[in-house]
C-alpha positions as CSV (number, residue, x, y, z in Angstrom):
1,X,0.0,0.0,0.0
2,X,3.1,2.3,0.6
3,X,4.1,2.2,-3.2
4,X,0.4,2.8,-4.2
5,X,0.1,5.8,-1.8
6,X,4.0,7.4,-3.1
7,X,2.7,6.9,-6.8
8,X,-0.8,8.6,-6.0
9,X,1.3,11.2,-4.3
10,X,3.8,11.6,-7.8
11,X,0.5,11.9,-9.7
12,X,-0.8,14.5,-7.2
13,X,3.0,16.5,-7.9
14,X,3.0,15.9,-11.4
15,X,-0.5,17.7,-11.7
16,X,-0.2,20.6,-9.5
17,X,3.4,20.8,-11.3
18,X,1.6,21.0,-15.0
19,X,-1.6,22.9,-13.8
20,X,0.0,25.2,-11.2
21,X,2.1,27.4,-13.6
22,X,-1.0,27.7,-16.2
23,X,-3.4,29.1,-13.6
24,X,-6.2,26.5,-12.6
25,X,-9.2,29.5,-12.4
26,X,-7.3,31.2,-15.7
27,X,-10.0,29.3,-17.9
28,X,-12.5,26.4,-17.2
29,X,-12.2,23.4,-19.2
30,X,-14.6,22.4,-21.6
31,X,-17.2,20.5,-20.4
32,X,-15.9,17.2,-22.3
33,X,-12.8,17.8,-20.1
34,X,-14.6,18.6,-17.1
35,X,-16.8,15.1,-17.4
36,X,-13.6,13.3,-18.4
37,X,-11.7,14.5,-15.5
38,X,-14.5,13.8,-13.3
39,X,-14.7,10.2,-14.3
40,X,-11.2,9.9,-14.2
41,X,-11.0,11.2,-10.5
42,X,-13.5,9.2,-9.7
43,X,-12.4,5.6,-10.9
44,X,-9.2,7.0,-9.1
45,X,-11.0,7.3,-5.9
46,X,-12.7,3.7,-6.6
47,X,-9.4,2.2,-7.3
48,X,-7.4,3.7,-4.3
49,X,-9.9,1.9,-1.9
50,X,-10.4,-1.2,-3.7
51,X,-6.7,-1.9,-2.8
52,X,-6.6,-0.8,0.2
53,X,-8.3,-4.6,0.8
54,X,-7.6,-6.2,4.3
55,X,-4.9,-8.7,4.4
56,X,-6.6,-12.3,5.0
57,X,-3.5,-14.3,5.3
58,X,-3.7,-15.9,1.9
59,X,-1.1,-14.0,-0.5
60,X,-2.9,-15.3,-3.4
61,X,-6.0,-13.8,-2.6
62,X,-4.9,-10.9,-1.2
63,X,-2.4,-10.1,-4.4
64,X,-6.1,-10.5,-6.8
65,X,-8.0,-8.7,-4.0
66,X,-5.4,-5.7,-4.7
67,X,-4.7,-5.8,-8.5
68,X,-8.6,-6.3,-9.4
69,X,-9.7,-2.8,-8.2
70,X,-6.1,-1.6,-9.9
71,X,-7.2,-3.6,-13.2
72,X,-10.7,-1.8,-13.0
73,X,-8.9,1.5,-12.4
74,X,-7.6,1.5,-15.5
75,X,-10.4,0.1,-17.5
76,X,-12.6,2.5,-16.2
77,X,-10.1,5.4,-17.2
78,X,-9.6,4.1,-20.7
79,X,-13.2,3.8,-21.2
80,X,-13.3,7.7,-20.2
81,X,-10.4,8.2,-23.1
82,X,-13.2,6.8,-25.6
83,X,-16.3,8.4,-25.0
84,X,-14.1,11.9,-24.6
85,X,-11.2,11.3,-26.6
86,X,-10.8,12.3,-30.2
87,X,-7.2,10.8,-31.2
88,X,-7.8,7.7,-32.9
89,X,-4.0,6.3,-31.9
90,X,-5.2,7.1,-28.0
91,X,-8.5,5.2,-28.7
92,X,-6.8,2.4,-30.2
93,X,-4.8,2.2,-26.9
94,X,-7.6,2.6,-24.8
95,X,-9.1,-0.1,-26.5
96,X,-6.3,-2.4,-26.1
97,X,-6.5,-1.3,-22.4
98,X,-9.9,-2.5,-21.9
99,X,-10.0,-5.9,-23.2
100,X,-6.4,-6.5,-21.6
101,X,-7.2,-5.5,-17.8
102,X,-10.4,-7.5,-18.5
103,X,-8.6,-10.1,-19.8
104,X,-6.5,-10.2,-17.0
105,X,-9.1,-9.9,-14.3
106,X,-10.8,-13.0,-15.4
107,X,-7.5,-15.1,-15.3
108,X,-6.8,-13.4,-12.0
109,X,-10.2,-14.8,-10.8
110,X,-10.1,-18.0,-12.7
111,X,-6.5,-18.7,-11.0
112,X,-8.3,-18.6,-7.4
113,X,-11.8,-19.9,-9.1
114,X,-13.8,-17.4,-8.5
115,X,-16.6,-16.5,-10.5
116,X,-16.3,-14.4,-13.7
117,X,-19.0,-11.2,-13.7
118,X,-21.0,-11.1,-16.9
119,X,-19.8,-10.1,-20.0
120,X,-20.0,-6.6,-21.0
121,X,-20.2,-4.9,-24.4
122,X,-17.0,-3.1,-25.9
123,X,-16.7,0.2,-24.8
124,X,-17.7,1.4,-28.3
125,X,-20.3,-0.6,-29.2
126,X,-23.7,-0.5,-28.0
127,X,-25.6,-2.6,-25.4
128,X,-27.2,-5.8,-27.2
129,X,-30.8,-5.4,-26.8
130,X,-33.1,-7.7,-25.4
131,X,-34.9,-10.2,-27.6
């Protein structure tokens, strides 16, 4: 949890670093931005405590406990990056992002057999509708 709170704590530098020479009140950001940087903020905030899980004794479990929320982190923030984001390279990342942490999340689960959630639809594509 130490190395998660020191890299939250970089992030937190790094951004006043970049925002605090440009003037946060100079402009607002456009509400695209604003929404995106709410979400993002958000699935921050949701990640940060998902790994903050109590230790149970089992390393295993503990280690999936830990990297799940991380995994949904950044899903959740790449899934921000496409309904906001307009570079198509960034998208194409984001995408990647999204069905890797997935990916991964199930094979984290599937390792301690656990049971997968349900499937979801791409983060570009719409919900299937009911028959």
């Amino acid at each position: 949890m130490v190395a998660a709170s020191r890299s939250l704590l970089r992030a937190a530098i790094l951004w006043a670093a970049l925002i605090g020479p440009l003037g946060l009140a100079a402009a607002a950001p456009p509400a695209a931005e604003a929404s995106f940087l709410a979400e993002n903020k958000a699935a921050m905030g949701r990640m940060m405590a998902g790994m903050d899980a109590k230790p149970t004794g089992d390393v295993d479990a503990d280690f999936v406990a830990m990297m799940i929320p991380h995994h949904q982190g950044a899903i959740d923030m790449a899934r921000a990056e496409l309904r906001y984001g307009k570079n198509e390279q960034l998208r194409r990342i984001s995408q990647g992002i999204v069905i890797q942490q997935q990916q991964e999340i199930a094979a984290m689960r599937l390792a301690l057999r656990e049971p997968r959630p349900p499937s979801t639809p791409a983060p570009d594509q719409p919900s299937p509708s009911p028959k």
